[in-house]
Each structure stands twice: as structure tokens, then as C-alpha cells.
N, C-alpha and C positions, 0 to 999 in steps of 0.2 A: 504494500500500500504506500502509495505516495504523498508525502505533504502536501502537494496542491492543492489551492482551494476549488472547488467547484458547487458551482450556484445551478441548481436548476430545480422545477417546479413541476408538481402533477394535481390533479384533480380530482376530490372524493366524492366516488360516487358509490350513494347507500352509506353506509359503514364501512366502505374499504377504499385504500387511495393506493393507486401503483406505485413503485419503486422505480425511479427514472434510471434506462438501460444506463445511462453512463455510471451512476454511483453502484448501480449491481455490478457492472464489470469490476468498478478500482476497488470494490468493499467484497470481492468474488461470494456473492449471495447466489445462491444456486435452491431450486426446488426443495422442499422439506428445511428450510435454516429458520431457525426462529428470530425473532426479534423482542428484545427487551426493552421495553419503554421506561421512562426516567424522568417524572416531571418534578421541576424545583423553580417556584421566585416563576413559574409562564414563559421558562426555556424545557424542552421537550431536546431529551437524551435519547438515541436510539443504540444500542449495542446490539451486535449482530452475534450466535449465539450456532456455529459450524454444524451440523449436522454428520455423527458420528455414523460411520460407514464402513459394510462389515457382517456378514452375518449375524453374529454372535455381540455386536457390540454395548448392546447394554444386561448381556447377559453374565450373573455374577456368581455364576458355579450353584453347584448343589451341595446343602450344608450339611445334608444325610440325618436332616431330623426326621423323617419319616419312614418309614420302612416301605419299599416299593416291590411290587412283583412283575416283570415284564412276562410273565405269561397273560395277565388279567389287564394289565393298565395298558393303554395307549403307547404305540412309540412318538418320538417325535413326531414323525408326519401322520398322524392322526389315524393313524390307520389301526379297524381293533386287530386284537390277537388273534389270530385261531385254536 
């Protein structure tokens, strides 16, 4: 990201206002990235917020508090047992 400043404007329509292509490019905002809003004093902070990519990425292991049976429970891909 570059220091540059850049000015530009979009329009809300409904409850939603587009991200102008130029600050999506220099702030590389892509599909699924959240945005953080930040209002302080009637100045409006946006933080942009990556979206983590990955199969597994917000998956945080299995802790083995339960006891599990793969003949009866589901695999992964939802598929039952036989």
C-alpha cells in the first residue's frame, strides 16, 4: 500500500455504498474481506479486515472432549456411514 493520497466518491444506494475500484485495488479488498467501521468526534475509520484463505482456516483442531464413533457419526463430507 502506498502513501498516496486519493480522493474519490460513490453513492448509497439503500443501505449499501460501493467501494471505489481505485481504493479496492491500492487497499487489495477482494470478495468475502470485511470491513471495520470506527466512528469518533463525525470522522468514520474504515479498517479492512483480509479474509483468511484455506480450507481449514479457521478450523482449530479437535480437543477430544467427546468421544466419537466413525462407524455411526458422519465423516467430514456429510456423508452417513454404512
Amino acid at each position: 500500500m502506498s502513501s498516496k493520497r486519493i480522493d474519490a466518491e460513490s453513492k448509497v444506494s439503500g443501505n449499501q455504498a460501493n467501494i471505489p475500484a481505485q481504493i479496492r485495488r491500492e487497499l487489495d479488498i477482494d470478495d468475502g474481506d470485511h470491513l471495520r467501521w470506527h466512528l469518533e468526534n463525525g470522522t468514520v475509520r474504515v479498517e479492512v479486515v483480509q479474509q483468511e484463505t484455506g480450507t481449514f482456516a479457521e478450523f482449530d483442531g479437535y480437543g477430544g472432549e467427546e468421544d466419537t464413533d466413525v462407524t455411526t457419526d458422519h465423516d467430514d463430507w456429510g456423508v452417513d456411514a454404512e
